[in-house]
N, C-alpha and C positions, 0 to 999 in steps of 0.2 A: 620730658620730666619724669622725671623715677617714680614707683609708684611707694607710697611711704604705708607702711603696715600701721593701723592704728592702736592707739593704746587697747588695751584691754586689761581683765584681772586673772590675773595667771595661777589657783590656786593649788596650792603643794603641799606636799607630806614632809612635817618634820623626825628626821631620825637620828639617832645618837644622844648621847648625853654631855660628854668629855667632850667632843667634836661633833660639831652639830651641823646635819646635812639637810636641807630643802631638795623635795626632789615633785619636778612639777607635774600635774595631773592631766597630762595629756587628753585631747580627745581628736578625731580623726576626721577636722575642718581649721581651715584655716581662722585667725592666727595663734589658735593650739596645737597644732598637729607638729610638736616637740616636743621631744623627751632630753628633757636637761637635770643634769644634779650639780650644786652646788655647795660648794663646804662656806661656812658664815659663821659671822657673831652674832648675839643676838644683846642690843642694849635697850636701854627703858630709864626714864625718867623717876621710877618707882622702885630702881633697885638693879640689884644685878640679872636680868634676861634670861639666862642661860640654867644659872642658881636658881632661879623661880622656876624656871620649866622643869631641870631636872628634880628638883623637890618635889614639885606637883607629881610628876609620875612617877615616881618611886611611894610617893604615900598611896597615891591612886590604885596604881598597878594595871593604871590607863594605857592599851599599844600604843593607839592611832593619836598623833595630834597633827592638827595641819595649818596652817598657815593664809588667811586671806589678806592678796597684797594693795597697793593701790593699785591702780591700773598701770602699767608700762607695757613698754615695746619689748616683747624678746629678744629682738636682735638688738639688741641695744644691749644687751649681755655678753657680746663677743666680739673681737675685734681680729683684724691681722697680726698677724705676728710681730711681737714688739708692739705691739699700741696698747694703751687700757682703751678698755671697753666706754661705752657713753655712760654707763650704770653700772655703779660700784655702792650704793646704798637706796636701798626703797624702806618704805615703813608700811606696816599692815597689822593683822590682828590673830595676836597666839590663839588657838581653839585647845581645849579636848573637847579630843573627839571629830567629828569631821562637821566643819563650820556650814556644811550647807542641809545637814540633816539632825538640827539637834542639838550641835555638841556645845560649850558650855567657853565662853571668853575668859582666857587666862591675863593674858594681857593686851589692852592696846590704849594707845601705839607700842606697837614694840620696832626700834628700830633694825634694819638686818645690813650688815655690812657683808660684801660680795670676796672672799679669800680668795676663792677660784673659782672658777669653772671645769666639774672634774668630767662632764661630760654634756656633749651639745647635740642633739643631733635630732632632722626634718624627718621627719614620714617621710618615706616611699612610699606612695598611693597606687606603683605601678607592681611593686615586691608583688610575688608568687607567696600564696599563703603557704607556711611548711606543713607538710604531711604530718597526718596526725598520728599521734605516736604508737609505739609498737609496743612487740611484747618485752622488748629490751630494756624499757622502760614501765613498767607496770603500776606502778606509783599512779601517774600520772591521768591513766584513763578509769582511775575509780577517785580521782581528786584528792589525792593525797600528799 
């Protein structure tokens, strides 16, 4: 018998405004340990989704908004080629700000429809960490 990954809440950063991208918040245990972006709609019973988000963060001038969804399977996001996926719509709850420290309920439900999957992809737990960066990059070892 196959072993079946349980639901869980997958929460994500929403980005863009015109086009609006989910990209989910990984963390490095299973079953988080992937880094998936997805392009979506965003619908609501209260109006048009997308129009309320970007309104809100344009009046705001809020970066961060993120997304908490029901629970689902990740892999229930992807499929073979030529198939759709098992999940092409979840519902969850618009934040500013980041939903699990604070931030302020924009909308929920808000419904997300699944456009694509513009990237899928598991932790390596085995990856070699990359060296840390040089002088060629200087930016980067004073955090900039």
């Amino acid at each position: 018998m196959p072993i079946v990954e349980p639901k869980a809440s997958h929460g994500m950063v929403v980005l863009g405004e015109g086009t609006v991208y989910l990209s989910h918040m990984p963390m490095f245990m299973d079953p988080h340990a992937v880094q998936y972006v997805l392009e979506v709609t965003l619908k609501s019973a209260t109006g048009d989704a997308r129009q309320i988000y970007a309104d809100d963060r344009r009046t705001t001038g809020t970066a961060v908004y993120t997304l908490a969804p029901e629970p689902f399977r990740i892999s229930d996001l992807v499929a073979p080629e030529g198939q759709e996926p098992k999940l092409t719509s979840f519902t969850g709850t618009l934040f500013r700000g980041h939903f699990e420290r604070g931030g302020t309920e924009i909308i929920d439900p808000v419904t997300v429809e699944v456009q694509r999957v513009i990237n899928f992809r598991h932790f390596d737990h085995h990856a070699s960490r990359p060296p840390a960066p040089g002088p060629e990059l200087p930016g980067l070892r004073e955090g900039k």
